[in-house]
LUMRO-100994 format. One line per 4 residues: their letters; for each residue y, x, z of C-alpha. Coordinates in steps of 0.1 Angstrom, whole numbers, padded with zeros to 4 digits. Each point is the difference from the previous one (the first is absolute). Layout:
N
A) Y/X/Z; ...
end
This chain:
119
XXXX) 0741/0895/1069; -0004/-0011/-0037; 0017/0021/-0026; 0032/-0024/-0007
XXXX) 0002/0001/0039; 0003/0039/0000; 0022/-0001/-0029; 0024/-0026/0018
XXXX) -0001/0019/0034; 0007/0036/-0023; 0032/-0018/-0017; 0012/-0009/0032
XXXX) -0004/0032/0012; 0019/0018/-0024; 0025/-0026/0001; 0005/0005/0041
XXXX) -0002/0039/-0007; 0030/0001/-0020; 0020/-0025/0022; -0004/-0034/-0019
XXXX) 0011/-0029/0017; -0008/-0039/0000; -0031/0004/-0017; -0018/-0033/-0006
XXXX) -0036/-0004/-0016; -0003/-0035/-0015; -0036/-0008/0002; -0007/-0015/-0040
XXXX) -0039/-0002/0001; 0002/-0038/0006; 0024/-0009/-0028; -0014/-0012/-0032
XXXX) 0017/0024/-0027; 0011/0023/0023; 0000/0038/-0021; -0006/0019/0027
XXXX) -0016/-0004/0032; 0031/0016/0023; 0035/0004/-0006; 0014/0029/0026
XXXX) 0034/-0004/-0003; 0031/0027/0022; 0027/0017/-0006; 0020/0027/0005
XXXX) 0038/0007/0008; 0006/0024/-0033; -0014/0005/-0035; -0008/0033/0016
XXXX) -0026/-0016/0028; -0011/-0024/-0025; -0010/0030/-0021; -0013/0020/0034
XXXX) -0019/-0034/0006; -0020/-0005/-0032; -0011/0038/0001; -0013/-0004/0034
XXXX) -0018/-0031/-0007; -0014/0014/-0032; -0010/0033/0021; -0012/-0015/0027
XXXX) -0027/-0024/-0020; -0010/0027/-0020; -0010/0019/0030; -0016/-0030/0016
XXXX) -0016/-0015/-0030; 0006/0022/-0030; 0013/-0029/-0017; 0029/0001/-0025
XXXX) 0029/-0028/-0007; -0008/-0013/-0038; 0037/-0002/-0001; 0031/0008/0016
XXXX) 0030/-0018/-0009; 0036/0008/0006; 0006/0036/0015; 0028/0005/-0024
XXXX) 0022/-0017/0018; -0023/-0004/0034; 0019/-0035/0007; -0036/-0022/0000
XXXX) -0032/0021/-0007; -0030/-0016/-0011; -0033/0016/0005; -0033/-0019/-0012
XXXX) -0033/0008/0018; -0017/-0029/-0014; -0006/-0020/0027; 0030/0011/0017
XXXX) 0032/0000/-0013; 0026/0020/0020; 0038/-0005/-0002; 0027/0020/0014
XXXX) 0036/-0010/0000; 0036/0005/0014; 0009/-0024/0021; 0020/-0015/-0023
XXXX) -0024/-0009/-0027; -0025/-0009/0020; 0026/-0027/0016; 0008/-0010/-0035
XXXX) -0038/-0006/-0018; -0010/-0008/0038; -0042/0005/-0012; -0009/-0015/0037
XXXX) 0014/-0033/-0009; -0015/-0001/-0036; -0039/0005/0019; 0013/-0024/0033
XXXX) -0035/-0018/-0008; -0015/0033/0009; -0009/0016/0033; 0029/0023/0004
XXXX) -0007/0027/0026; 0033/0020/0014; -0009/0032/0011; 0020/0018/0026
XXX) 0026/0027/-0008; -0012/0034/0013; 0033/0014/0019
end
């Protein structure tokens, strides 16, 4: 497992840890321009478990990789968080944001990988 590998599988983690649903990984690395090589995109049910989520993913990769974010975007609020990794960029939502910018259809041309909610 290559690096960006580990540091996929540790976002996903942290996002399944703390109850994220409906994650989807759009696969970017074939798309000229692309910024990133991954979008992970979730959410969560409350600016609360949005919160909960982004410290568990930012925990969890530490641990794993002892990587850091470069930034993290919109915890005032915890509506849509960004968090860039560099060649992963990670987004977590409430449902009804992530209805309304709706990321998957923006990379459709992508391989979009749904990853199955953890019960």
């Amino acid at each position: 497992m290559n690096e960006t590998e580990l540091l996929l599988q540790s976002i996903i983690e942290g996002i399944q840890e703390k109850k994220g649903k409906d994650i989807v990984v759009a696969d970017l690395k074939g798309i000229d321009g692309a910024i990133c090589q991954y979008f992970v995109i979730c959410q969560g049910n409350s600016p609360t478990q949005v919160d909960a989520i982004t410290e568990s993913v930012y925990d969890m990769v530490y641990e794993k990789t002892k990587d850091r974010p470069t930034t993290v975007n919109g915890l005032r609020n915890a509506q849509w968080v960004g968090m860039d990794y560099g060649s992963i960029l990670v987004h977590i939502f409430l449902p009804e944001l992530r209805n309304f910018y709706n990321l998957e259809h923006l990379w459709a041309d992508s391989k979009l990988t749904q990853i199955p909610n953890l019960d």
